[in-house]
C-alpha positions in Angstrom: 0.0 0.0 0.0 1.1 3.5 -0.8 -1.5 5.9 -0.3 -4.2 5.3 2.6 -7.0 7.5 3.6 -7.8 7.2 7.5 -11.6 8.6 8.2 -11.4 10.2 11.6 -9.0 12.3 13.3 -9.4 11.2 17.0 -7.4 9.2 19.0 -7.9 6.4 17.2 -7.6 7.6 13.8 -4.4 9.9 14.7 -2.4 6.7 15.8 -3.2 4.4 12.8 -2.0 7.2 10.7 1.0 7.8 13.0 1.6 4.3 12.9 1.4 3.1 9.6 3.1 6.7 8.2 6.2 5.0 10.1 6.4 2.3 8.0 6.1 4.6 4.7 2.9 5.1 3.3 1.4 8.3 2.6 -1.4 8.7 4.6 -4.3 11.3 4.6 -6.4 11.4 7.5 -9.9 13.0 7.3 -11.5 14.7 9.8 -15.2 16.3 9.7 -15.2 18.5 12.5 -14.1 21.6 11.0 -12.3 23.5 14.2 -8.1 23.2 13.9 -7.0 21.3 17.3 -6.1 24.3 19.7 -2.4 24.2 22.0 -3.4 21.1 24.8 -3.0 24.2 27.4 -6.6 25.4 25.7 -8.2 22.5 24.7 -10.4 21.5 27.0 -12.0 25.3 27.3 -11.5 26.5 23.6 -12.0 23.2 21.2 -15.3 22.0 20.1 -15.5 18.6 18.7 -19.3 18.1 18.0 -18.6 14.6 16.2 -17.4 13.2 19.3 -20.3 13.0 22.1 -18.0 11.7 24.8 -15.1 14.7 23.7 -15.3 15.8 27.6 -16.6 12.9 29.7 -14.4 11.3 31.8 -11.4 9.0 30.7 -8.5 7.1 31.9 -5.8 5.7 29.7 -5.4 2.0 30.7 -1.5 0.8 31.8 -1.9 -1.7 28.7 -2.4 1.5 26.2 0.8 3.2 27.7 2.5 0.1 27.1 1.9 -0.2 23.8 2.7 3.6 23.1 5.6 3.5 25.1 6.9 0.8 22.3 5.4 2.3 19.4 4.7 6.0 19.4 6.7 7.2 22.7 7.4 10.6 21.8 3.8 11.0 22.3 3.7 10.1 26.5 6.8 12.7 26.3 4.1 15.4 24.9 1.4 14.3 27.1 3.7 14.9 30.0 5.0 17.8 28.8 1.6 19.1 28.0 0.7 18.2 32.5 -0.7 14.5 31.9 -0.6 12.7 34.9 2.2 9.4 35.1 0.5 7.6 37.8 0.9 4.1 39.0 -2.9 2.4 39.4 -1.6 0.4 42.0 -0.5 3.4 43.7 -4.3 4.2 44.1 -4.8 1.7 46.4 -4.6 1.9 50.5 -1.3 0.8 51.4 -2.5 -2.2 53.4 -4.2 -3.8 50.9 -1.3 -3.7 48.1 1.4 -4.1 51.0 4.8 -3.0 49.8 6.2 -2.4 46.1 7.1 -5.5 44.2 8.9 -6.2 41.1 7.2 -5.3 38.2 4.2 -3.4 39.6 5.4 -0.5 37.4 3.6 -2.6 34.6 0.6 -0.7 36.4 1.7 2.8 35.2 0.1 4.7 32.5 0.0 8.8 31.1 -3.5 9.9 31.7 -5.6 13.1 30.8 -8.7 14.9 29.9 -9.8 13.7 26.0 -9.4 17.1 24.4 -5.9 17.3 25.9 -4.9 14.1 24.7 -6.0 14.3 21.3 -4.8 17.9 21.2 -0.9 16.5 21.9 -1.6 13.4 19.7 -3.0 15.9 16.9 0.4 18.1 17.4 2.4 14.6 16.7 0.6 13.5 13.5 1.4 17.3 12.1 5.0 16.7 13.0 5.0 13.0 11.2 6.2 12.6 8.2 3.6 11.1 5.7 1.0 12.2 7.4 -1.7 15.0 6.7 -4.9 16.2 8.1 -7.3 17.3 6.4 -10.3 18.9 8.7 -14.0 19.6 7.7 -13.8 17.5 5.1 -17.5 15.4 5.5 -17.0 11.7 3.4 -20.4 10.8 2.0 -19.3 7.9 0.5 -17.0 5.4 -0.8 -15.7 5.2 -4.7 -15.3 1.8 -5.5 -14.4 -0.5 -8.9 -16.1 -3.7 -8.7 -15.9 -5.0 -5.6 -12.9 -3.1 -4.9 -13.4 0.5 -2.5 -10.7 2.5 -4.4 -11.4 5.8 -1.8 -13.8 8.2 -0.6 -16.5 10.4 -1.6 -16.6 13.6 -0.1 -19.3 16.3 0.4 -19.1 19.1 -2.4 -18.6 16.3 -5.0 -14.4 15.1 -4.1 -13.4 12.3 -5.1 -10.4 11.7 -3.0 -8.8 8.1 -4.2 -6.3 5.5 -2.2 -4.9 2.5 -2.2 -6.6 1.1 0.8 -9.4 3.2 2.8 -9.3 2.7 6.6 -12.3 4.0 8.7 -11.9 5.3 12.5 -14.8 6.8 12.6 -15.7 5.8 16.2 -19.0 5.0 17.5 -20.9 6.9 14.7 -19.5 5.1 11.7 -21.5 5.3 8.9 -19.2 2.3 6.7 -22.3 -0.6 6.8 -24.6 2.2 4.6 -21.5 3.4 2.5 -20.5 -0.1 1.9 -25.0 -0.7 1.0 -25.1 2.2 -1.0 -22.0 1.2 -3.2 -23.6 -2.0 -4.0 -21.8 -4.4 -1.9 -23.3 -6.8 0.9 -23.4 -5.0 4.2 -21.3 -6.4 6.8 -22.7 -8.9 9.7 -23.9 -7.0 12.8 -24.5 -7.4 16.2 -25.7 -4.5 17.7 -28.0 -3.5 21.0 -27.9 -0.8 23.4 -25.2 -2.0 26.4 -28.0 -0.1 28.9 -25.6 2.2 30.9 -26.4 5.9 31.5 -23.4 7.8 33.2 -23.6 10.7 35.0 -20.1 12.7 35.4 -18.8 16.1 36.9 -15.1 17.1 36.6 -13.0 19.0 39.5 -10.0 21.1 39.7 -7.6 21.3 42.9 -4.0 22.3 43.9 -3.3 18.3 44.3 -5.6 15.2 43.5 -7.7 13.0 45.5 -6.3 10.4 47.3 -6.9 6.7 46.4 -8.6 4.2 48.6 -9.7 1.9 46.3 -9.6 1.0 42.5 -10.8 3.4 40.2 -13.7 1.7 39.2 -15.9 0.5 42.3 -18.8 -1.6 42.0 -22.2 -0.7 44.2 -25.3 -1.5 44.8 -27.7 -0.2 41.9 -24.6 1.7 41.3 -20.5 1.8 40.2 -18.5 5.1 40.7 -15.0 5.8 38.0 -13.2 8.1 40.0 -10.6 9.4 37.1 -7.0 11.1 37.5 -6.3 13.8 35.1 -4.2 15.6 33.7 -3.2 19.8 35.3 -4.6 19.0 38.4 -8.0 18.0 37.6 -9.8 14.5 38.3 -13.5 13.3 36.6 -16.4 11.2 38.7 -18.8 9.3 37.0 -22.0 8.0 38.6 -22.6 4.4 35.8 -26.4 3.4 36.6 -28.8 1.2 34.6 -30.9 3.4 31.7 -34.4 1.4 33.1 -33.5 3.0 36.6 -35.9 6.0 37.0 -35.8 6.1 40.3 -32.3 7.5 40.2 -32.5 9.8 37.1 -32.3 12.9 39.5 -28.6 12.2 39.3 -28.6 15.0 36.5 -28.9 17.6 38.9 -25.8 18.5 41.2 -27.2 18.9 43.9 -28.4 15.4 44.3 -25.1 13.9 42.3 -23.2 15.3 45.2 -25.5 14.0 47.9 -25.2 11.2 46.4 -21.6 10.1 46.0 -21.7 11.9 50.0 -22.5 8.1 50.5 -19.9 6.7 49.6 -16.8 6.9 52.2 -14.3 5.6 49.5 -15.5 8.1 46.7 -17.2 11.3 48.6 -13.5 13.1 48.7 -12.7 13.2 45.2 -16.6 15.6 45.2 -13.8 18.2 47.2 -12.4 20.3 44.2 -13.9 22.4 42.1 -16.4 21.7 39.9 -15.5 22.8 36.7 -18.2 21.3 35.3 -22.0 20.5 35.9 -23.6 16.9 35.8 -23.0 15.5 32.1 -25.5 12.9 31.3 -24.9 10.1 28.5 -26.8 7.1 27.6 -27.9 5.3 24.3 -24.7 3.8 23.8 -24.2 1.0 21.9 -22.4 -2.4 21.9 -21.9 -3.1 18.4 -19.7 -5.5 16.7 -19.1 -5.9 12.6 -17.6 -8.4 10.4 -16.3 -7.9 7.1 -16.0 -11.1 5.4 -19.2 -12.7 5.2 -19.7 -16.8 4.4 -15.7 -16.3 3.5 -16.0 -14.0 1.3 -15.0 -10.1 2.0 -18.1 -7.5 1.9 -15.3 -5.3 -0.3 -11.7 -5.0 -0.4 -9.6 -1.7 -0.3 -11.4 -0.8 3.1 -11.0 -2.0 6.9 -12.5 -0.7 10.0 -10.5 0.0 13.2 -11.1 0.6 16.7 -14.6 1.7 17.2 -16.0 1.6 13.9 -15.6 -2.5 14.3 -16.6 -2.7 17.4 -17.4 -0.7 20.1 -18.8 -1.7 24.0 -19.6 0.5 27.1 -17.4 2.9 27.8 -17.0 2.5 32.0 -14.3 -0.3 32.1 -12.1 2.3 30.1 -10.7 -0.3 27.2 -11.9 2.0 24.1 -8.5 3.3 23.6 -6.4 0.4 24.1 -8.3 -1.9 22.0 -8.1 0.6 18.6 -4.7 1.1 19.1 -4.2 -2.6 19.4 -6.5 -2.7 16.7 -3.8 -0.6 14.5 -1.2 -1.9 15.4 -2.3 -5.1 14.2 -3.0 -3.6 10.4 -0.1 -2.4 10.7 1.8 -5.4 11.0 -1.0 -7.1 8.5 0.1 -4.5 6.1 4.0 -5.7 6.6 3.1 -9.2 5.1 1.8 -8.1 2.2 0.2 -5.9 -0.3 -3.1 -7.6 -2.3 -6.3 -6.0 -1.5 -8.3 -9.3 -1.2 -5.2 -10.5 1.2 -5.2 -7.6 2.9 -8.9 -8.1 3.8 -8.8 -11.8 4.6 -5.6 -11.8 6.7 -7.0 -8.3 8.8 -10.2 -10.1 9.6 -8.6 -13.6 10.9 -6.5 -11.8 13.0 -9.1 -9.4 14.1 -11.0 -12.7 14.8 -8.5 -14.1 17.0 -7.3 -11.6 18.9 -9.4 -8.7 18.8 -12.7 -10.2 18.8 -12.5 -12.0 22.5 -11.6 -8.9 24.1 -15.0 -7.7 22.9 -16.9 -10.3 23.7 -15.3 -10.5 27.3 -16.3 -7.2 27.8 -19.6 -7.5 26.5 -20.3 -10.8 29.0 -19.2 -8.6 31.7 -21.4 -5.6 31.1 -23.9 -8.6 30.3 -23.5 -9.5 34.3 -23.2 -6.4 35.5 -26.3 -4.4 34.1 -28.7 -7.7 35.1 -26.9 -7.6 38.4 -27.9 -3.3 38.5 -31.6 -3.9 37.3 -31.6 -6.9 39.5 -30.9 -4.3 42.4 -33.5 -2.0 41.7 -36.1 -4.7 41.5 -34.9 -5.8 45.2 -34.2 -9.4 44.4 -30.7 -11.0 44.3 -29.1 -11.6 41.4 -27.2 -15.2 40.8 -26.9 -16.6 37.4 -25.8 -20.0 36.7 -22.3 -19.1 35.6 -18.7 -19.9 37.3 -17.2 -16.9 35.3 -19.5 -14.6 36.9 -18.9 -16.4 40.5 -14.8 -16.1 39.8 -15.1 -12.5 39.0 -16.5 -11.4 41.6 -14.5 -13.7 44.0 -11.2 -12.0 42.4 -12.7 -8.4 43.4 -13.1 -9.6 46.9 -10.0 -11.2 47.6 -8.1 -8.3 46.1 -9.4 -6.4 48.7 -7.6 -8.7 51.8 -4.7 -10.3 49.8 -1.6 -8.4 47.8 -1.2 -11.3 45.4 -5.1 -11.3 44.0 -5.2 -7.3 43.8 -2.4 -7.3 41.5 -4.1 -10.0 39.5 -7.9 -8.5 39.8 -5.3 -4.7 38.6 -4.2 -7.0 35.5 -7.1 -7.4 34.2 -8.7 -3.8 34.7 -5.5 -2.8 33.0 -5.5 -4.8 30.0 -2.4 -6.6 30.9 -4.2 -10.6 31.5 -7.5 -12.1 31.3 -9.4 -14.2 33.2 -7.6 -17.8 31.8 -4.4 -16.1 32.6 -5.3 -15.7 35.9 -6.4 -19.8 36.3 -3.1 -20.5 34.5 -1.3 -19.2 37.4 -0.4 -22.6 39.9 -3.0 -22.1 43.0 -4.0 -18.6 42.3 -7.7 -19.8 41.4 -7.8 -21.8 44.4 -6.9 -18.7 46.7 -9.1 -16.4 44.8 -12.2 -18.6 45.5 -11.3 -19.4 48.6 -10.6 -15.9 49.7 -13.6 -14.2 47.7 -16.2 -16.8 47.3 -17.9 -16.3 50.3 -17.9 -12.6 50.6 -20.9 -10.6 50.3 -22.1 -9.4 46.9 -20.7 -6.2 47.6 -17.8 -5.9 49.7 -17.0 -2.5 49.7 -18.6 0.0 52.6 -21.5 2.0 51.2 -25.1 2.7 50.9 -27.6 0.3 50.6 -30.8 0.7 47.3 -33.1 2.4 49.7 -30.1 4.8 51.6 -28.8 5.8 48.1 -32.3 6.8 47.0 -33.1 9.1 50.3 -29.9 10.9 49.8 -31.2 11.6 45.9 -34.6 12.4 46.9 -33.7 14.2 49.9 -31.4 16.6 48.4 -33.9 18.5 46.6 
């Protein structure tokens, strides 16, 4: 390949053209949001991004993704720094008695974290800096130009015809490839798609130092979780996660009651000490959606791929966005290496997406499957236990990472993207201490409101 368009210039999109500039081709990458990227320093006041809905909810950059960048792009983490991202060990988060002292190799648990518009501000800077790599902004694709069965580029509104040897979309969550592929005449791609039932309410903060940790930064509640966030320049995000069908706490949109609320909770209510710099932002509808490309074995088209996102995307609260898309490039990337035929190209992307993409989707989708039965199973007041060991050993893991060094460090692995669940059972006797540890704790361990306290500290605040 020689020339490649990207559509999308977020974080995704930026990195797979970063990436695959690196290995020489000329990449274009088009974005449809018109507004040039502003310095980081400004971004999160002075950019608007209205084709990203989640431009400034909260985010966390997973140890796995810092990894990966560290090996791959790490000029970018020496921006992000520069620019006042946070290098911050997720272990570090953690009281002291329940991680015990430092080990070898817990610095596998760092990452580089901020605010999205200040991340994709530095990572924007980089791709102007790269060599082979333009960005082209406001430039709305309508379509796709194709020759046969072949996508041989884009159409783009005002009538451009921009062509390219192979046509990678980023487009995120609202990636419109299925219709362009339809309206070209080819067979739409396989879908899976339904809403993942999640409604998050979020406020960000601002103070002279951050929070301090007492517990992992995603906690799991009765009828609710809390993300508590580490940012970059001093500021931190919460995030309130909820099932959508749960009216009864839908007053979590106003502040008042988000901060009685999270008042509740004696591991989170601290991090509600800043500033707000923000009110309560609300998000729901979001989908899980997964797409395949070849079809009965054959490809849907050839000359086009989807990464990141516009493959597959799943709720947003376990943080794994990010890391998978760049995994996701990284892997064209080295697709691209072993050779150059279109049809090839397609086949040999989607096996590997298959093997090695595709289960980390459908892990997370089983475990926002569990959790959002568990949530709705809270508000109707009746326990939740579903005939499934997985679910059992998850939950087990949680609560023995709270009493035991060994098992928090493994339950931190796999919040960070750095092991899954048959990693953790591969380990000689660690399942047997997990279960033997967790198995009988309650169904949730950590100190905080019960349904009916949670709701009077909603309802009361008025």
């Amino acid at each position: 390949m020689s020339t490649i368009l990207v559509i999308g210039g977020g974080l995704c999109g930026l990195s797979t053209a970063m990436l695959l500039a690196h290995d020489g081709h000329d990449v274009t990458v088009l974005e449809r949001d018109q507004a040039q990227p502003t310095p980081p320093a400004q971004a999160w006041q002075a950019w608007e991004r209205p084709g990203v809905n989640q431009f400034r909810l909260p985010h966390l950059m997973l140890p796995r993704w810092r990894a990966e960048m560290e090996a791959e792009l790490p000029a970018v983490l020496d921006d992000l720094e520069a620019a006042g991202a946070l290098r911050t060990n997720l272990l570090a988060l953690l009281p002291a008695p329940q991680r015990q002292s430092w080990q070898p190799g817990d610095e596998r648990f760092e990452t580089v974290t901020a605010r999205r518009p200040v991340l994709e501000a530095v990572l924007a800077a980089a791709a102007a800096r790269t060599a082979g790599v333009t960005v082209r902004r406001g430039v709305r694709v309508t379509g796709l130009a194709t020759r046969g069965s072949r996508v041989t580029g884009v159409l783009a509104e005002g009538g451009h015809h921009l062509r390219a040897d192979l046509v990678v979309d980023c487009g995120g969550r609202r990636s419109a490839l299925a219709s362009w592929l339809s309206a070209a005449g080819a067979r739409p791609p396989a879908e899976e798609r339904a809403d993942c039932g999640f409604v998050y309410y979020s406020r960000h903060f601002r103070a002279a130092s951050l929070p301090e940790g007492r517990g992992n930064v995603l906690q799991r509640y009765e009828s609710a979780s809390i993300l508590t966030l580490p940012g970059d320049n001093g500021t931190w995000s919460v995030a309130l996660i909820t099932s959508a069908r749960d009216r009864a706490l839908r007053g979590l949109r106003e502040p008042s009651r988000w901060d009685a609320a999270l008042a509740a909770y004696p591991l989170a209510a601290h991090w509600c000490a800043g500033e707000p710099t923000t009110g309560v932002e609300v998000i729901a509808g979001i989908e899980d959606r997964l797409r395949t490309f070849v079809v009965d074995g054959d490809p849907v088209a050839t000359g086009v791929v989807a990464v990141g996102d516009a493959w597959a995307c799943t709720n947003p609260s376990l943080g794994r966005g990010a890391t998978i898309g760049l995994l996701h490039a990284i892997g064209l990337r080295d697709v691209l290496r072993e050779t150059a035929d279109h049809d090839k190209v397609t086949r040999r992307f989607h096996e590997w997406t298959t093997t090695v993409m595709e289960p980390l989707y459908r892990a997370t989708r089983w475990l926002d499957g569990h959790r959002l039965a568990e949530l709705d199973a809270d508000a109707a007041g009746v326990p939740y236990r579903p005939d499934d060991p997985r679910w059992a050993f998850s939950l087990a893991t949680f609560a023995a990472g709270l009493v035991d060094p060994d098992v928090a460090r493994a339950y931190q692995s796999l919040a960070s993207m750095l092991a899954t669940p048959d990693d953790l059972v591969a380990q000689p006797g660690l399942a047997e201490k997990i279960m033997r540890l967790g198995a009988g704790a309650p169904t949730y361990p950590l100190p905080g409101p019960r349904r009916a306290d949670l709701l009077a500290a909603v309802h009361d605040s008025r």
